[in-house]
N, C-alpha and C positions, 0 to 999 in steps of 0.2 A: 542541453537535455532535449528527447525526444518524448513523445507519448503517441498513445493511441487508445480508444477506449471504446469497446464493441461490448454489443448487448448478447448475452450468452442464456435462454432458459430465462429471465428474469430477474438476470440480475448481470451488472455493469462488471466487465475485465478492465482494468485499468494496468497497461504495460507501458511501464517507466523504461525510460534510457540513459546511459551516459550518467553523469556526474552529478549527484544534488547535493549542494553545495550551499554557502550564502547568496550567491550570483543565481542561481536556480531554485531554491529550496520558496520562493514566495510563489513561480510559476506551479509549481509540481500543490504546492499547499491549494492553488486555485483550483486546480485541476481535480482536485482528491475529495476536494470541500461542494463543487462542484455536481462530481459522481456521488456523492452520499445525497445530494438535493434530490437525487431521480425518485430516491424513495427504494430501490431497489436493494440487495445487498448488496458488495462492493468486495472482488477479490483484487489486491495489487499485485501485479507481477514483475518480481525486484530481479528476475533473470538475467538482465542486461544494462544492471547499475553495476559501473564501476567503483563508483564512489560515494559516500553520502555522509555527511557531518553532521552536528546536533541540531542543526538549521534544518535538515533535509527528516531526521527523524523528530523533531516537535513538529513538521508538519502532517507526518503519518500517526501521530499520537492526537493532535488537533482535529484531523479527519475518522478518526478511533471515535474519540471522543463525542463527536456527535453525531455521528450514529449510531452508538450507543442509546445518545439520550433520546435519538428518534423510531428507537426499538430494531433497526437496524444491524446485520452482522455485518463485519469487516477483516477481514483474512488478507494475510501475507501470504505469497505462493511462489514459490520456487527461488527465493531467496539467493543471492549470487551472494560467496564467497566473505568478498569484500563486504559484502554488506552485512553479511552474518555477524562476522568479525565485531563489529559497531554495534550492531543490534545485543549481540552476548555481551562486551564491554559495560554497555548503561542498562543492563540485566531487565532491557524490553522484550529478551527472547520468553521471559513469563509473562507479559503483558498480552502480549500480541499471539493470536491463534496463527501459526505458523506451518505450510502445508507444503509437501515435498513439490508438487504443479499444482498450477492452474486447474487440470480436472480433479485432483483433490480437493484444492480449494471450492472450487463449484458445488462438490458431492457436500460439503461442509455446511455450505450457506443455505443450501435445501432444505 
C-alpha cells in the first residue's frame, strides 16, 4: 500500500493506494489516526484501493471515530469500486459521508 497526504485549504487529503488488507490495514489505521492528529479535517481518497477488508475498514471507522470526538469532519472521496462494494456490504455507506471527489469532498469539510 501506498499513501500520500497533502495539506489542501486546511484541511489534510489523505490518498490511499493498493490493497488494505490485514498485512496493511495497521499502516493505513497509522496513517489516518495520524492525519486526524493535525487537527484539521480529513478527506480519504479511496480512488486507487483495490482492495480492503474488515481490517482496512475498522481502520477508517477507528480514524471516523475520532475525529468525531475531536469535533473534526472526515469524508470518503471518490471511493473505487471495489471499495464501494465492501463499504455497501457492512452498510458503512450510511456511516460514512461519502463524496463523488476529492473537491467534493473539500467543499464538504468547509
Amino acid at each position: 500500500m501506498k499513501h500520500q497526504i497533502r495539506e489542501d485549504g486546511g484541511a489534510a487529503v489523505v490518498a490511499l493506494e493498493g490493497d488494505i488488507d490485514l498485512k496493511t490495514s495497521p499502516e493505513a489505521r497509522k496513517i489516518l489516526i495520524d492525519a486526524v492528529g493535525r487537527n484539521v479535517p480529513v478527506v480519504v481518497d479511496l480512488s486507487r484501493v483495490n482492495y480492503i477488508d474488515s481490517s482496512g475498514v475498522a481502520s477508517l471507522i477507528e480514524a471516523f471515530q475520532k475525529a468525531r470526538k475531536s469535533g473534526r469532519k472526515f469524508v470518503l472521496a471518490a471511493v473505487s469500486a471495489g471499495a464501494m462494494r465492501v463499504l455497501n456490504l457492512a452498510r458503512m455507506d450510511k456511516v460514512f459521508t461519502i463524496c463523488a471527489d476529492v473537491a467534493d469532498g473539500l467543499a464538504k469539510v468547509r
